[in-house]
N, C-alpha and C positions, 0 to 999 in steps of 0.2 A: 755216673749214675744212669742208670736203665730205668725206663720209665713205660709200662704197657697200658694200652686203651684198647679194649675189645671193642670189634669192628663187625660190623655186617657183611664187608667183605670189602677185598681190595683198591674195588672200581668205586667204591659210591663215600666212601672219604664221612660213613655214619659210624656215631658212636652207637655200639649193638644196647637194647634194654633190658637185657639180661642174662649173664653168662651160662644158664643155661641152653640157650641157642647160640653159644659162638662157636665160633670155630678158626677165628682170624684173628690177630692181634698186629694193628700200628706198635713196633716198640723205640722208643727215640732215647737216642742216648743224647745225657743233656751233661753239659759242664760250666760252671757258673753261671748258673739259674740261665742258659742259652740253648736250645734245639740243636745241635750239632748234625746229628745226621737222624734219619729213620727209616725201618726195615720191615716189612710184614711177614708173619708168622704165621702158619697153617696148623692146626692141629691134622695128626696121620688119619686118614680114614679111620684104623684102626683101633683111633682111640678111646679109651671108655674110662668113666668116672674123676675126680679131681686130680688123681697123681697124674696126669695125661698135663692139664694144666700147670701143674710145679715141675715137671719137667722140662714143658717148652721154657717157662717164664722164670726157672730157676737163678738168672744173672739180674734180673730186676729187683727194682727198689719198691716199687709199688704198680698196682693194676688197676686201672681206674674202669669201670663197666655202670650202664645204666641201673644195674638191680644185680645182686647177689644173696641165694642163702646163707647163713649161718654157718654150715658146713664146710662151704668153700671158705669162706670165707676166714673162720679159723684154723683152713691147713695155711693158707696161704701167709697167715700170721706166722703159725711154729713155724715156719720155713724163711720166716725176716724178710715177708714181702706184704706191704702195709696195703690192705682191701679199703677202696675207695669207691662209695655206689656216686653218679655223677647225678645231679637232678633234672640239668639242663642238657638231656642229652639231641638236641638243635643244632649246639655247637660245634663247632668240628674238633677231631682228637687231637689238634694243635691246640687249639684253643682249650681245653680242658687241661693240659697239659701246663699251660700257662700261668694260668689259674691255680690249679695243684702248688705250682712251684711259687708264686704269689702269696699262697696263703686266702687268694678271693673267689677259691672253686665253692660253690654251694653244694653240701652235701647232704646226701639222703642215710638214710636207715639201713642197716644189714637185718635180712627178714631171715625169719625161720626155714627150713630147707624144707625147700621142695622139689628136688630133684629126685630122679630114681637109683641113681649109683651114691654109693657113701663113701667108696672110695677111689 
């Protein structure tokens, strides 16, 4: 299983607070409930609106990010990738990751979109 945390970017090891401003994803592939390995993900400069996002993150199981619209957040569903808003985003994306996989991530609210691209 694939597991993605939007990042603020590669060097600073933050979980981003809302996937409207990412651009980076930690994604850790995990096998009995264990971190195995993990690799970071750029979206192309080029990219514009949510299919940008299910295409990087297309082999993942779930996306864990500080805040998500509505929007995103149910393509990411029809495409069988489970939207998780994180609330402690302090943590680092190992640790939220952990948590996820625990069952003792504290989760937030999927808000209405407010992004400018719809798809």
């Amino acid at each position: 299983m694939k597991i993605a945390v939007a990042i603020l970017d590669s060097d600073s090891d933050v979980i981003a607070s809302h996937m409207r401003s990412t651009e980076e994803f930690a994604v850790f592939e995990v096998q009995a409930g264990q971190i195995q390995s993990k690799e970071t993900r750029r979206l192309p400069h080029s990219a514009e609106g949510h299919d940008a996002f299910l295409r990087l993150l297309a082999d993942c199981s779930a996306v864990l990010c500080g805040g998500m619209g509505s929007r995103v957040a149910e393509s990411f569903s029809r495409y069988g990738i489970e939207p998780v808003v994180v609330v402690d985003v302090e943590q680092t994306p190992q640790q939220a990751v952990h948590g996820f996989l625990s069952g003792a991530l504290r989760r937030g609210e999927i808000h209405g979109c407010c992004c400018q691209n719809h798809h």
